[in-house]
C-alpha positions as a printed NumPy array, in Angstrom:
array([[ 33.154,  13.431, -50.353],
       [ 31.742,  11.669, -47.503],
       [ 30.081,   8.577, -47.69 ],
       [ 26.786,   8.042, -46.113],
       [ 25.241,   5.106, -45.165],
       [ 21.844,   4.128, -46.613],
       [ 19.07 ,   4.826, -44.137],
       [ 17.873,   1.095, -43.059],
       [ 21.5  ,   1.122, -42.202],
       [ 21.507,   3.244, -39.908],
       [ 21.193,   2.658, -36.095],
       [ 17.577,   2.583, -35.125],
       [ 16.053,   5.676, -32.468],
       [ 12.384,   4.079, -31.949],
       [  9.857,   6.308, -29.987],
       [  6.446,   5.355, -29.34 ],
       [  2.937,   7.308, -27.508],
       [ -0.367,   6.779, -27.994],
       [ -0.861,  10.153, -26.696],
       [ -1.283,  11.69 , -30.802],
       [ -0.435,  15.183, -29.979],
       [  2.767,  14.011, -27.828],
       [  4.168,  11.384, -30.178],
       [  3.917,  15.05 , -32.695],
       [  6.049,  17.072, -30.575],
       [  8.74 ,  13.779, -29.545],
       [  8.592,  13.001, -33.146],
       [  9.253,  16.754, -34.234],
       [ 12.435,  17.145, -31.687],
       [ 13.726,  13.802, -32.828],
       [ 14.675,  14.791, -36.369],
       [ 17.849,  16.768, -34.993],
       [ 19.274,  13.32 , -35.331],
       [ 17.822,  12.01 , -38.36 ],
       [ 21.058,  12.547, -40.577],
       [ 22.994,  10.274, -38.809],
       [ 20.124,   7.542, -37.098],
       [ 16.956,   6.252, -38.589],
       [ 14.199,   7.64 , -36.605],
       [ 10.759,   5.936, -35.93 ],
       [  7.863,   7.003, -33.784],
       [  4.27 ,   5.378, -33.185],
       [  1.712,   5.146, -31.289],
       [  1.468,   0.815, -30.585],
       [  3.64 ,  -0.951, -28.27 ],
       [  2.557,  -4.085, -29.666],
       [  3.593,  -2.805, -33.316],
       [  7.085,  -1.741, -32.093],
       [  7.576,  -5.089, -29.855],
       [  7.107,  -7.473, -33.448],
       [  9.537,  -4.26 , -35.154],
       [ 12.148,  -4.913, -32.393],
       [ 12.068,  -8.5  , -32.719],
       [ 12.424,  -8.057, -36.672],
       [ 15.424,  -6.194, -36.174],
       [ 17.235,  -8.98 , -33.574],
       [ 16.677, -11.378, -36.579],
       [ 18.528,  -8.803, -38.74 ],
       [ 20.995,  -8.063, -36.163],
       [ 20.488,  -4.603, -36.906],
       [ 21.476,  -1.762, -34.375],
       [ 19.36 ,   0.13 , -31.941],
       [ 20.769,   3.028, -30.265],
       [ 17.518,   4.347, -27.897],
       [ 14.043,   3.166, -27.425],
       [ 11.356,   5.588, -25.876],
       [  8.194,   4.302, -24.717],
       [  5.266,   5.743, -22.941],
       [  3.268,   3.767, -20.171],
       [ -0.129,   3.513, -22.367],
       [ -3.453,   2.308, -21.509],
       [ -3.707,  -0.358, -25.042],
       [ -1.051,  -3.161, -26.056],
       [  1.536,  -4.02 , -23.467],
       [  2.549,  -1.297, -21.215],
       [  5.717,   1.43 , -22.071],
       [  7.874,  -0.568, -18.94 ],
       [  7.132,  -4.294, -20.471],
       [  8.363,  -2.878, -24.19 ],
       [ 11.468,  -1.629, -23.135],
       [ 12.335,  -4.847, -20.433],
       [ 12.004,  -6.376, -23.876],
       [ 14.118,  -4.581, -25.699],
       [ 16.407,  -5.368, -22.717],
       [ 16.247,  -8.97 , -24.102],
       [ 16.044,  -8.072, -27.425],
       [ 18.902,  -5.211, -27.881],
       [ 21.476,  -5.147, -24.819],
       [ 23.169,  -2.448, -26.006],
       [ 20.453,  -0.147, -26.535],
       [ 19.465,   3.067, -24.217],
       [ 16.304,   2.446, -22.77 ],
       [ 13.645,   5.735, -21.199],
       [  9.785,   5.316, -19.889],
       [  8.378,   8.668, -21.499],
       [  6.218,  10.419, -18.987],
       [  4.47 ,  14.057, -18.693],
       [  5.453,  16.87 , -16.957],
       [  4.2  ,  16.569, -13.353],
       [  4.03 ,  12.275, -14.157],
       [  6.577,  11.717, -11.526],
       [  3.968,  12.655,  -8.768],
       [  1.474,   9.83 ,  -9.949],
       [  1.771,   7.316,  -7.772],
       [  1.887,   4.521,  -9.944],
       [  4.18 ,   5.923, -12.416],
       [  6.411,   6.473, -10.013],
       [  6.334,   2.902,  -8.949],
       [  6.541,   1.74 , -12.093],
       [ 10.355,   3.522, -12.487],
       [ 11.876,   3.046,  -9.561],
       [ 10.692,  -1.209, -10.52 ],
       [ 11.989,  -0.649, -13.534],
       [ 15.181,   1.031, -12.734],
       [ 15.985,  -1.57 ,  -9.501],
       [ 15.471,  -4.759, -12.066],
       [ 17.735,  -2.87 , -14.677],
       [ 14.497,  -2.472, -17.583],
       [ 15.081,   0.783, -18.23 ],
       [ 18.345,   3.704, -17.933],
       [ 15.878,   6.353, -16.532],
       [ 12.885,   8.313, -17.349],
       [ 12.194,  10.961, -19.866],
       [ 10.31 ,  13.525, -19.809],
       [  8.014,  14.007, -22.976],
       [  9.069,  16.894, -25.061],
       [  6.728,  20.368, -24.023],
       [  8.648,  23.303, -26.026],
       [  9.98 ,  24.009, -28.968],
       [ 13.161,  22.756, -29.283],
       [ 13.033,  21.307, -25.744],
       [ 16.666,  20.908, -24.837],
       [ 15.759,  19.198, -21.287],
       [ 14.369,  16.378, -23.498],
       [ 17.887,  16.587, -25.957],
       [ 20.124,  16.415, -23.28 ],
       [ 19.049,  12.71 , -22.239],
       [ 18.797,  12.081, -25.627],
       [ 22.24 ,  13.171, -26.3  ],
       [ 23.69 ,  11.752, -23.484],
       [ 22.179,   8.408, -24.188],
       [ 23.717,   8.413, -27.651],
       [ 26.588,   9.431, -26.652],
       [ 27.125,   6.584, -23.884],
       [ 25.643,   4.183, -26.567],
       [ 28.151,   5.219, -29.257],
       [ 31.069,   5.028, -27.093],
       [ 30.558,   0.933, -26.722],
       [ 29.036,   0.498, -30.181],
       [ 29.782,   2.482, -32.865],
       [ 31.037,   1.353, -36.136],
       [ 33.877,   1.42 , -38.315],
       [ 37.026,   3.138, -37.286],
       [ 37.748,   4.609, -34.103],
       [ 40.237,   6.992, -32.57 ],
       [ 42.208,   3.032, -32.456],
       [ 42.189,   0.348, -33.247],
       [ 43.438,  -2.785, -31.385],
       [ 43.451,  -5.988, -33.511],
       [ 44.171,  -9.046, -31.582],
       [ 43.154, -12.652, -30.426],
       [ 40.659, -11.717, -27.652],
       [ 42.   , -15.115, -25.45 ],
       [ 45.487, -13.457, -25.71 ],
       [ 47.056, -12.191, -22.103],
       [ 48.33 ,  -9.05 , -24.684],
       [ 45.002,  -8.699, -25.914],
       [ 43.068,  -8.458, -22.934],
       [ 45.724,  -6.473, -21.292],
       [ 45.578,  -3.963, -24.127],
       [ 41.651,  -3.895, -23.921],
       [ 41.2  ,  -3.505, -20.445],
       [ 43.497,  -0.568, -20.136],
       [ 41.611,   1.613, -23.102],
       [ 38.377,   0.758, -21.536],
       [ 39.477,   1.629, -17.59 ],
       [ 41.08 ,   4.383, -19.348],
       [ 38.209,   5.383, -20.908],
       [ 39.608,   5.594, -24.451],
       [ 37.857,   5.3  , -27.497],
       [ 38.684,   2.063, -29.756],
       [ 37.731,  -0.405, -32.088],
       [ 38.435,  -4.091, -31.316],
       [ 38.981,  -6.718, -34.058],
       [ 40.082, -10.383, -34.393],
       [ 43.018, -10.88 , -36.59 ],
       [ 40.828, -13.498, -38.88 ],
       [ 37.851, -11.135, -39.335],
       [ 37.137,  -9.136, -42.616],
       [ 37.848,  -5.859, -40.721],
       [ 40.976,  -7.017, -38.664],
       [ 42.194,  -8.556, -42.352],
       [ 41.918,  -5.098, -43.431],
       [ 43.639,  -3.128, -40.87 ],
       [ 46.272,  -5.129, -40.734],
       [ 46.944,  -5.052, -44.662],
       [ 46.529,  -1.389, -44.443],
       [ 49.663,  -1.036, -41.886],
       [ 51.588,  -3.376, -43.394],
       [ 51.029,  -5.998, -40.629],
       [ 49.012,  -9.017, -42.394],
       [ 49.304, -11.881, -40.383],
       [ 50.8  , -10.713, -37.517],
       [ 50.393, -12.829, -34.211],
       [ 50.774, -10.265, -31.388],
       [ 48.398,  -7.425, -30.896],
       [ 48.431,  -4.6  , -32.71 ],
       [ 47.05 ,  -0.954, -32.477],
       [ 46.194,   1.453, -35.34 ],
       [ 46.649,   5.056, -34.487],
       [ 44.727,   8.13 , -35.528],
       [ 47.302,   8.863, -38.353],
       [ 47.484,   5.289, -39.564],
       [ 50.924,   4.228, -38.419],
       [ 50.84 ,   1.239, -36.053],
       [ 52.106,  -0.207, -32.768],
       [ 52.708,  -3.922, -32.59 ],
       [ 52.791,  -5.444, -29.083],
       [ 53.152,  -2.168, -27.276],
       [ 53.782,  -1.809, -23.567],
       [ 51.558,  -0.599, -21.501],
       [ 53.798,   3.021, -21.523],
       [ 54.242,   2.809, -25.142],
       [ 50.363,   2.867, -25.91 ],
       [ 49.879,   5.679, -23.329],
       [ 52.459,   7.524, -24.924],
       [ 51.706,   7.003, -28.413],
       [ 48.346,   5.927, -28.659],
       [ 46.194,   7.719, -26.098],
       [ 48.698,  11.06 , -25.276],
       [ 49.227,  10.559, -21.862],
       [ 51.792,  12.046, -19.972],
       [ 54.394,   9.149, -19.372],
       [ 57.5  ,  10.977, -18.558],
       [ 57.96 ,  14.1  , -16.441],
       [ 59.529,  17.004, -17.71 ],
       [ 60.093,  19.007, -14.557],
       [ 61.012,  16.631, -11.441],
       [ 60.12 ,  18.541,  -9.028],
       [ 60.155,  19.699,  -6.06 ],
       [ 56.172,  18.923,  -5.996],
       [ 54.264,  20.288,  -3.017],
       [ 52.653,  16.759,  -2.928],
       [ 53.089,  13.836,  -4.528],
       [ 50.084,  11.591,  -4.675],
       [ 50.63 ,   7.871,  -5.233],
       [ 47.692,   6.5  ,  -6.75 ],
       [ 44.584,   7.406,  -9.101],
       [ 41.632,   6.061,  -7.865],
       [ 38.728,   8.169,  -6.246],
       [ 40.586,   8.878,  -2.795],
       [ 43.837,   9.999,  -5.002],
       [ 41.589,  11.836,  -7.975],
       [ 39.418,  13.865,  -4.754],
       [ 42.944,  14.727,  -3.144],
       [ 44.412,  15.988,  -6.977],
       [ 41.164,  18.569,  -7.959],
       [ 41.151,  19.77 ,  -4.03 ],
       [ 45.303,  20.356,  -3.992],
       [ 45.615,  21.645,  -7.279],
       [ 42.041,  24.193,  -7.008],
       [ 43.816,  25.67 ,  -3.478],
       [ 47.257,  25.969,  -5.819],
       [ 49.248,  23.465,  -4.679],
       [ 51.99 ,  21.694,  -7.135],
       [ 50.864,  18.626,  -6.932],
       [ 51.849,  15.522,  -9.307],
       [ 49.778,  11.919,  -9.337],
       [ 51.414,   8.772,  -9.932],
       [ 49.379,   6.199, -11.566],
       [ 50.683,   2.498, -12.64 ],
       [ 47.693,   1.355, -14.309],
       [ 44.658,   2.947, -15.061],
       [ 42.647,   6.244, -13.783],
       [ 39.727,   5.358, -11.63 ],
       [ 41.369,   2.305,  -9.503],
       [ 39.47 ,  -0.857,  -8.799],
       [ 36.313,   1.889,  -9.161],
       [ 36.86 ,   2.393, -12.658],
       [ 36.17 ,  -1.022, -13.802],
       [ 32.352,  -0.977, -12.17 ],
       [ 29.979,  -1.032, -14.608],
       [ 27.239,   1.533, -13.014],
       [ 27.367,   2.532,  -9.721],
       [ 23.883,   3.869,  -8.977],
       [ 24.004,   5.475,  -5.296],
       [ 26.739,   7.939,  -5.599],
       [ 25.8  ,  10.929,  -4.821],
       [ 24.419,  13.121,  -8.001],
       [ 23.985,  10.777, -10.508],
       [ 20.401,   9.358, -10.737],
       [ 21.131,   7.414, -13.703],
       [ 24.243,   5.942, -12.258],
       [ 27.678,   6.074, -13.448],
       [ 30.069,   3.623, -14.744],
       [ 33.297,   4.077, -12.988],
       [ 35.811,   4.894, -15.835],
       [ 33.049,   7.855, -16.6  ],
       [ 33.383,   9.058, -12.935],
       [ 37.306,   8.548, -13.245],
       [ 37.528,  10.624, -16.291],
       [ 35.031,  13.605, -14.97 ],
       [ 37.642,  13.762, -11.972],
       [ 40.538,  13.29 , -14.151],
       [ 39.579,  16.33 , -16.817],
       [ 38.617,  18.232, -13.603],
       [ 42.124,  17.708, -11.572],
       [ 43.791,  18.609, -14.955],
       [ 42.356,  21.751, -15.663],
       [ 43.517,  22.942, -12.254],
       [ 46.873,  22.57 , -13.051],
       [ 47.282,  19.042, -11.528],
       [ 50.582,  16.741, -13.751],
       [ 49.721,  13.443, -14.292],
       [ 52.084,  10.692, -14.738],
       [ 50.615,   7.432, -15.771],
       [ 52.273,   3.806, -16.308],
       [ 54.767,   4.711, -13.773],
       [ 54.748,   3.026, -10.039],
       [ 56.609,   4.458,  -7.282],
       [ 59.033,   1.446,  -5.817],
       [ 61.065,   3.62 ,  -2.894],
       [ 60.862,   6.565,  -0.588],
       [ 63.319,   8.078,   0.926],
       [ 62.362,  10.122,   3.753],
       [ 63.831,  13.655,   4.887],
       [ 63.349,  15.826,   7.78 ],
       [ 61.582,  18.695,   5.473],
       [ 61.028,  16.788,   2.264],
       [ 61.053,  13.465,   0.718],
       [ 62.254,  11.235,  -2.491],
       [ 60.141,   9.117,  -4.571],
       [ 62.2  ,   6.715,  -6.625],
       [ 60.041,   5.53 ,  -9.601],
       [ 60.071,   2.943, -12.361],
       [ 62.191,   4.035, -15.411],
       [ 65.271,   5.542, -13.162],
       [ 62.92 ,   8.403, -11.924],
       [ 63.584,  10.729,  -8.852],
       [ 60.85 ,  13.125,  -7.659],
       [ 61.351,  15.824,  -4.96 ],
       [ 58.466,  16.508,  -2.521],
       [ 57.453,  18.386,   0.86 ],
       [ 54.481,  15.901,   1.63 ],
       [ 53.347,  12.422,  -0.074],
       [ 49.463,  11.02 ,  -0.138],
       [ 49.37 ,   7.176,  -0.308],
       [ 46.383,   6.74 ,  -1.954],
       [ 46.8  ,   3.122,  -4.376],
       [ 44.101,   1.366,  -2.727],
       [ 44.072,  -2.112,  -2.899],
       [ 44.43 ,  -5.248,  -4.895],
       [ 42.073,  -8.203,  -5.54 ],
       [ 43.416, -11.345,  -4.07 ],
       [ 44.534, -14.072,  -5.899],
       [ 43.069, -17.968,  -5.78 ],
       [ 45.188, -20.262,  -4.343],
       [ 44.281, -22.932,  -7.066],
       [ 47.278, -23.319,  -9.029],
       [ 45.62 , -24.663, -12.618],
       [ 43.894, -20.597, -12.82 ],
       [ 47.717, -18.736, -13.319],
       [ 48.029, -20.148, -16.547],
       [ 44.956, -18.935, -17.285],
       [ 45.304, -15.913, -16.224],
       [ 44.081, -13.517, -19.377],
       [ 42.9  , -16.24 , -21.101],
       [ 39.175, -16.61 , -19.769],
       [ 40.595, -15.863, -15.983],
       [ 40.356, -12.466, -15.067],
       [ 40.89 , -10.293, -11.765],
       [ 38.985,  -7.403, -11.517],
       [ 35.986,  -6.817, -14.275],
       [ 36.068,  -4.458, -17.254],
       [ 33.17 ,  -3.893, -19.338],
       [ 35.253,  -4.656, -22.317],
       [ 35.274,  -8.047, -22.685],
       [ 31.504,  -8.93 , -22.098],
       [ 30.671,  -9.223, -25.422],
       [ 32.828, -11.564, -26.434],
       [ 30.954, -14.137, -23.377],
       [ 27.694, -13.543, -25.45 ],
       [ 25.918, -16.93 , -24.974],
       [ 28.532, -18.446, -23.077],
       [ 28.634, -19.276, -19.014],
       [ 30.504, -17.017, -16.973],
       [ 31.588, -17.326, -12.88 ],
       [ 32.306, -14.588, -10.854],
       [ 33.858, -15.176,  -7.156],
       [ 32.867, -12.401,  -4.659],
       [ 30.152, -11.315,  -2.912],
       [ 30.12 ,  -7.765,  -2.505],
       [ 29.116,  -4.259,  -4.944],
       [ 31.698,  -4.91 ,  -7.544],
       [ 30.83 ,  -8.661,  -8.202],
       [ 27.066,  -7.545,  -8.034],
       [ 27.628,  -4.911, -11.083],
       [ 29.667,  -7.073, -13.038],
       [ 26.784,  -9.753, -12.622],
       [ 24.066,  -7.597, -13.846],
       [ 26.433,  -5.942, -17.077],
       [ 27.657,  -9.843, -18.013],
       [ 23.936, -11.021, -17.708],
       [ 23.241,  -8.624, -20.989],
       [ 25.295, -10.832, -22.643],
       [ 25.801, -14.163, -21.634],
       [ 23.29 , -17.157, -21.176],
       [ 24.277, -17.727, -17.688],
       [ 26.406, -15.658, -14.691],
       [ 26.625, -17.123, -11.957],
       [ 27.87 , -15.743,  -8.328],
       [ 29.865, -18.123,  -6.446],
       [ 29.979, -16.75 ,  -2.727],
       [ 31.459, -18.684,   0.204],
       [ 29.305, -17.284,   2.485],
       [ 25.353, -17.748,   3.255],
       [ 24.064, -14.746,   2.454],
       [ 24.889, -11.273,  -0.006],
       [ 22.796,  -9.157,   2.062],
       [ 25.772,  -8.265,   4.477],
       [ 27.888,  -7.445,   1.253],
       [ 26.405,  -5.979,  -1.251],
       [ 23.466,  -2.995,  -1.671],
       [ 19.879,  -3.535,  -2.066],
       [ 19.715,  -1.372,  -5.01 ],
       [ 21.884,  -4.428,  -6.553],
       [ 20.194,  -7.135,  -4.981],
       [ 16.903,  -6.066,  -6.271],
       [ 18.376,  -5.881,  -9.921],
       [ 20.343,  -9.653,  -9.406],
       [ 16.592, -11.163,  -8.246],
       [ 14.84 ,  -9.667, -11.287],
       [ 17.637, -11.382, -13.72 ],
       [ 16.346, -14.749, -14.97 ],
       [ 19.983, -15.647, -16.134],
       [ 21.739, -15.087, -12.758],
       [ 22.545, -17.811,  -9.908],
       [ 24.015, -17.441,  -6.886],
       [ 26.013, -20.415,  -5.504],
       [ 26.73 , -19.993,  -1.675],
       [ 28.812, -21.627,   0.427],
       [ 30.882, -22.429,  -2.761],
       [ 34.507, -22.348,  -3.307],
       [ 35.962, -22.678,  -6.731],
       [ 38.763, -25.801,  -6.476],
       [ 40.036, -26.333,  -9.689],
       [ 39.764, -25.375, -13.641],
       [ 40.784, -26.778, -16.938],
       [ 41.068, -25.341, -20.403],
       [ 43.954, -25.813, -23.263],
       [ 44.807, -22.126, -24.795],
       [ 41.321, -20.644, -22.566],
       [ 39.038, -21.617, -19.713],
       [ 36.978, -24.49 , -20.698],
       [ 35.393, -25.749, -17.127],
       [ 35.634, -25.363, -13.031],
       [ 35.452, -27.455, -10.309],
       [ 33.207, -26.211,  -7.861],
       [ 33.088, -27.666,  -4.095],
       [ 29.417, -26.21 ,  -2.055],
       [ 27.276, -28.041,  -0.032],
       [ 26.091, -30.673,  -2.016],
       [ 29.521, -31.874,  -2.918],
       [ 31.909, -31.492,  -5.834],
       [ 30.903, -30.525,  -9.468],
       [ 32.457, -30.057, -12.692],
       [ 30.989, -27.497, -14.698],
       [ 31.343, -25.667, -18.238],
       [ 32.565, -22.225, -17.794],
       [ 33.537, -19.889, -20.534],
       [ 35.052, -17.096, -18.465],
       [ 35.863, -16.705, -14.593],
       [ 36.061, -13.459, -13.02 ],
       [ 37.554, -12.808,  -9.105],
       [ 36.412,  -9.839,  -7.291],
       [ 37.624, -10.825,  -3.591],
       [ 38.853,  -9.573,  -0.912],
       [ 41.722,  -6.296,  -0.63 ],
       [ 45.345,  -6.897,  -0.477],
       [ 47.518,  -3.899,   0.556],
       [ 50.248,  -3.215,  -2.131],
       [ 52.325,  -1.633,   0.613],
       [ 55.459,  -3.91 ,   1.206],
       [ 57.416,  -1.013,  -0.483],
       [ 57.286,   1.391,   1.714],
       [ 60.048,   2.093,   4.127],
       [ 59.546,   0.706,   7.95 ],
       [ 58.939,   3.893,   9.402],
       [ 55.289,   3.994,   8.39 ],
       [ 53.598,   2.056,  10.362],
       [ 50.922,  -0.892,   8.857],
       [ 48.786,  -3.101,  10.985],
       [ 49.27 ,  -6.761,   9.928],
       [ 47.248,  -7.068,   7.069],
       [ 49.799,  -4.328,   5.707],
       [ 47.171,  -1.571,   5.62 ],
       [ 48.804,   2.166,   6.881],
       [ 47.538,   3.42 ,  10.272],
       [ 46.462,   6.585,  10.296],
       [ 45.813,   9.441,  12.749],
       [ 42.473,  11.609,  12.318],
       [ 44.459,  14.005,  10.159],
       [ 44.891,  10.558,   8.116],
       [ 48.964,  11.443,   9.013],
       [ 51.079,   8.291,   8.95 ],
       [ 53.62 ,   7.716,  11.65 ],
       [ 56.132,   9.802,   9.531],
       [ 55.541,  13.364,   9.333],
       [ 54.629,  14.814,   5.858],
       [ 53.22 ,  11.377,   4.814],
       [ 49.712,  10.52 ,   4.552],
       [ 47.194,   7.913,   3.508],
       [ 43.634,   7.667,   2.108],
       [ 41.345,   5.842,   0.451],
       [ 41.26 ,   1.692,   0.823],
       [ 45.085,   1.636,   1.683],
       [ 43.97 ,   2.864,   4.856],
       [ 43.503,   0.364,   8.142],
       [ 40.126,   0.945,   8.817],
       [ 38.514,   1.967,   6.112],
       [ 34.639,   1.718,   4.785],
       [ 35.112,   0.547,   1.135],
       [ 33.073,   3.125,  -0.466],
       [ 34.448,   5.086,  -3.691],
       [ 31.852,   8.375,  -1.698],
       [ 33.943,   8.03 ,   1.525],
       [ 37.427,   7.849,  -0.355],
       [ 36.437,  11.166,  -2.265],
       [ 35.467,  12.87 ,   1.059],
       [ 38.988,  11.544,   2.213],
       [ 41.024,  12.418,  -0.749],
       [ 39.442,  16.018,  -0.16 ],
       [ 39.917,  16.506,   3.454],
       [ 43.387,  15.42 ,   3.357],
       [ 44.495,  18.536,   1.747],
       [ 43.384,  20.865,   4.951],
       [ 46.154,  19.025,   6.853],
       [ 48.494,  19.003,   3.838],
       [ 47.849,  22.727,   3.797],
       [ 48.613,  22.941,   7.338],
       [ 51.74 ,  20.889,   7.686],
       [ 53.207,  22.985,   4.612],
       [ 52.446,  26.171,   6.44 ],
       [ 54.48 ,  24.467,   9.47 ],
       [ 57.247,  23.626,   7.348],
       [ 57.683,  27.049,   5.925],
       [ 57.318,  28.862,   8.889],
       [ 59.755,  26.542,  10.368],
       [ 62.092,  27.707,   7.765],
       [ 61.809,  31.543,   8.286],
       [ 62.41 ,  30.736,  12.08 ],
       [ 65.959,  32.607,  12.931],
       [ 68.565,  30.007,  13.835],
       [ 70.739,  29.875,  16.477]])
């Protein structure tokens, strides 16, 4: 028998219109979900703001807030930039009627309230009987709500010190992965328990609980794709591939649903996590289709799911270290004493934040020092200060998903301006956060910290300045991981591959896309359109090949 959890414990879906005959029909469609969330709908802003703030005091959970614009009480768009205050986590929607988007001042009053990050998106108010427009935002909202915040046991489990290298490494690649999992401290009531229940009590390394209870302690990275999440780590045909592509971000993702839909063999090599650099961003808001944005490990995993269903093999934890090239073919030598044959190879493994030349960061590396951003570990900065170096998109959304959480976030640029670097979308959204700074012309200098970060040196205009710091994130710059490849293909000095127009390499049969590329605009919507023209001229130097084959000799 199941147990269920007594109603006030349930997480909270709050509606409220003082239109009477609307808040019927939103109140009506909303007990689909009563068995598993407490549902409450009224008609007074004012009544839901002092519920709200009686719930933050009882650290209860809220899951979705609806809230019409209204004429009495504070306005529908003021509630839920509350809320935003109030309840991070939850799903936020301005209710409006059928036909409300062509008011003028509705319409001004979501795109404000979307650009300073007050609300997800609009709903419309329910009209039929059931209205299944209205349930699918509904649904999706729970479901993106659930996958950060719901209770209790998850498909894993990883309990370990969150300042631990392990533990953040173990973290970060479920999240980018997009894997659902439970985190837990060793010395909390719920790590306690796991860890009795596998026979692990007191253990000091991390340790993940798997779907049929057994455990792995300390895994490597290839032993919790393996074992924990059922990803394809070893190959059991090796080849020959019709392409080989060397990288899973957006440009390598495109390239795997376009070769494997025109029936290509094709095989992706991945050494850390699906979605690249673009899968850690929080919500990307201006690619193309999604109008409520998209985090990037959500985009990833769409691509991923799509590729695989094609018929694309994946082969993830696994880096390529050595090609050897052929006249008609090539070999890819990969970690774990792997050889792959192929007629044609994509480079598509994008790029690498740089590192800080300030030597006290490496030891901190993991433990409150992190390159790159995953959504993961915000929490755990709730009330703290937190310092992210960069300037352009990616800094931006990590700015605005850390604000939720911590008392400060502060952008330290070393330029004088982000408008050259970074969208307006996410400029708008940084000016309308009361708990983020921007520091320009500002170079972090040094740190200090025992077993975690504990403060930075900062060096800007007005001189040098010591200051608290809970957790430092670097999102500069793009290094080229390319010092592998074999001299033949050709890299301008910054080690990026030159390409033709055909994005051909100076070897034939090898290619490049995406941010590996010299040249390239930095955009996850021009490294799809790359990873998807690339397979025309795949296509066509295949055809070459073969028909060079049936040529008669001699």
């Amino acid at each position: 028998m199941t147990d269920v959890a007594p109603k006030e414990e349930l997480p909270l879906i709050l509606a409220v219109d003082e239109d009477a005959e609307a808040l019927e029909r939103i109140t009506g469609e909303l007990q689909r979900y009563a068995r598993d969330y407490r549902v409450i709908c009224g008609p007074s802003t004012d009544a839901a703001l002092a519920q709200l703030e009686s719930l933050r005091e009882r650290d209860a959970a809220v899951a979705i807030v609806l809230a019409a614009r209204g004429t009495r009480g504070i306005k529908g768009e003021e509630l839920l930039a509350r809320v935003h205050d109030l309840h991070p986590h939850a799903k936020r929607a301005l209710l409006i009627p059928w036909g409300g988007w062509a008011d003028e001042e509705t319409a001004d009053a979501i795109r404000t309230a979307m650009a300073l990050g007050h609300i997800d998106y609009y709903a419309l108010k329910p009209f039929s009987t059931p209205d299944e427009l209205f349930h699918r935002l509904v649904s999706e909202f729970l479901q993106e709500w659930r996958r950060q915040n719901a209770p209790g046991r998850r498909e894993l489990t990883v309990v370990a010190d969150p300042w631990s290298p392990g533990g953040y490494a173990l973290r970060n690649l479920l999240a980018r992965n997009g894997v659902p999992h439970a985190f837990h401290t060793p010395d909390s009531d719920e790590g306690v328990q796991f860890l009795r229940a596998c026979s692990q009590e007191g253990a000091d390394v991390p340790v993940v609980l798997l779907p049929d209870g057994s455990a792995l302690v300390d895994p490597r990275a290839e032993d919790l794709a393996q074992h924990g999440t059922r990803m394809q780590t070893d190959l059991a045909d090796p080849g020959p591939f019709d392409v080989v592509i060397v990288g899973a971000g957006p440009a390598g993702l495109a390239a795997a649903v376009y070769a494997s839909s025109e029936g290509l063999n094709a095989l992706v090599v991945e050494r850390e996590s699906i979605g690249g650099q673009a899968g850690s961003s929080t919500r990307i808001r201006n690619y193309l289709g999604f109008s409520r944005g998209v985090s990037g490990a959500e985009l990833a995993q769409r691509a991923f799911q799509q590729a695989w269903v094609f018929g694309a093999t994946f082969l993830l934890t696994r880096e390529v270290s050595e090609i050897e090239l052929g006249d008609t073919g090539h070999v890819l030598r990969l970690s774990g004493d792997v050889e792959v044959e192929t007629s044609a190879v994509i480079l598509g493994m994008g790029v690498s934040y740089r590192r800080l030349s300030v030597p006290a960061l490496a030891k901190l590396d993991g433990q409150g020092v992190f390159y790159g951003s995953s959504p993961s570990e915000a929490r755990q900065f709730t009330g703290g200060h937190v310092y992210i170096v960069g300037g352009a998109n990616s800094a931006g959304q990590a700015a605005v998903h850390l604000a939720r959480y911590a008392a400060s976030v502060t952008l330290v640029c070393r330029g004088v301006s982000l408008s050259q670097t970074m969208s307006q979308y996410l400029l708008e959204e940084i000016r309308g956060k009361e708990n983020i700074f921007v520091r320009q012309r500002t170079l972090v200098v040094d740190a200090s910290g025992t077993d975690r970060l504990e403060s930075l040196t900062l060096r800007g205009p007005d001189g040098v300045e010591t200051v608290p710091a809970d957790a430092l994130y670097i999102l500069i710059g793009a290094e080229a991981r390319t010092d592998w490849l074999p001299a033949e293909i050709a890299r301008d000095d910054r080690g990026f591959v030159e390409t033709g127009p055909d994005y051909g390499t100076s070897v034939p049969g090898v290619f490049a896309i995406g941010d590996v590329r010299a040249g390239s605009v930095k955009r996850v919507a021009s490294a799809v359109g790359q990873g998807s023209v690339v397979i025309q001229h795949v296509h066509r130097y295949l055809d070459a090949l073969a028909e060079h084959a049936r040529a008669p000799t001699g």
